[in-house]
LOLOFI-408455 format. One line per 8 residues: their letters; for each residue x, y, z of C-alpha. Coordinates in steps of 0.2 Angstrom, whole numbers, plus 5000, padded with zeros to 4 digits. Layout:
<lozas>
A) X Y Z | ...
</lozas>
This chain:
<lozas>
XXXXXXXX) 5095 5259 4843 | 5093 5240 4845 | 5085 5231 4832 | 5069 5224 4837 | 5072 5209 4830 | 5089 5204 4839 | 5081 5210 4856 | 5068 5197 4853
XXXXXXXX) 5081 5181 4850 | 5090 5188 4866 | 5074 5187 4875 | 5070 5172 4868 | 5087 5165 4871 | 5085 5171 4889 | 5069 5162 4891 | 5075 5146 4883
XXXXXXXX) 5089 5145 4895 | 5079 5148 4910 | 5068 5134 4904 | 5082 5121 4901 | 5090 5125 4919 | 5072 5122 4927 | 5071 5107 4917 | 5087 5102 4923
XXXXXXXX) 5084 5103 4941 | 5067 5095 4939 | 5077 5079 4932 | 5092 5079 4944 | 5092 5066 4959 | 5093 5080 4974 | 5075 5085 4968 | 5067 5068 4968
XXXXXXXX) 5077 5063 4985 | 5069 5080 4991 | 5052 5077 4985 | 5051 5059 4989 | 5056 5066 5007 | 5043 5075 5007 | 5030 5064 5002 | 5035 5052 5014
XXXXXXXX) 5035 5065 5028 | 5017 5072 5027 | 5012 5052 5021 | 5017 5047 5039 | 5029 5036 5035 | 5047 5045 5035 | 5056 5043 5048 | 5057 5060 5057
XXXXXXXX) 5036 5056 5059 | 5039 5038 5068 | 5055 5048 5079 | 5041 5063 5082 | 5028 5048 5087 | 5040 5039 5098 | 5046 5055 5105 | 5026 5056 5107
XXXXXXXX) 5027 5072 5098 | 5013 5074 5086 | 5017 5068 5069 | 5003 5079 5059 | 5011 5096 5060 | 5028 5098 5055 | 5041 5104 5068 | 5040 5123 5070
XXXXXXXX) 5055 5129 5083 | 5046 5134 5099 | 5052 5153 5092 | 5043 5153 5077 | 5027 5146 5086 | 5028 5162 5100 | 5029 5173 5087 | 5014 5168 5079
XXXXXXXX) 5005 5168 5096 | 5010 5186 5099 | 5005 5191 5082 | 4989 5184 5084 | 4988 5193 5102 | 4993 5209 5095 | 4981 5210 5080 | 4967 5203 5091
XXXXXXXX) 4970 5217 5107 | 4979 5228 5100 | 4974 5248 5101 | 4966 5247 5081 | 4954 5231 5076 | 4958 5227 5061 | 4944 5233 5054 | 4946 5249 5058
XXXXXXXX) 4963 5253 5047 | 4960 5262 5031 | 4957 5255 5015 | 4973 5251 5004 | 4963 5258 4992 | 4957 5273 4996 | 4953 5277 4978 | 4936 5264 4978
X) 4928 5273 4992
</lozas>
């Protein structure tokens, strides 16, 4: 059997490195680039919004792929017309009833 003891440092160590490599990436410049990006995008002021806005696109939302846009519509179709309302499915917990 292990010792208790040395499973604890290993966890320990294990959490500690997890930490520092978090720390690391939180400090590196690709993080702050990305974030800045970011910023600036839902601020208004990158310049993908002012491209959108001259494109006269809206700026506001970001820019979903037509694709991913009819998906949504048809899963929204589906749940609102489909053969079972939503309300009518079973519990997940059938045990609180």
């Amino acid at each position: 059997m292990a010792d208790p003891e040395e499973e604890k440092d290993e966890t320990l160590q294990e959490v500690l490195d997890k930490y520092q490599l978090s720390s690391d990436y939180r400090t590196s410049e690709e993080f702050e680039t990305n974030l800045n990006r970011w910023k600036d995008y839902y601020n208004g002021t990158s310049e993908e919004t002012k491209d959108r806005e001259a494109q006269k696109r809206s700026a506001i939302l970001p820019p979903w792929p037509k694709t991913t846009v009819n998906h949504l519509l048809a899963r929204f179709i589906l749940t609102i017309c489909g053969q079972k309302p939503y309300f009518s499915t079973a519990p997940l917990n059938k045990k609180s009833i």
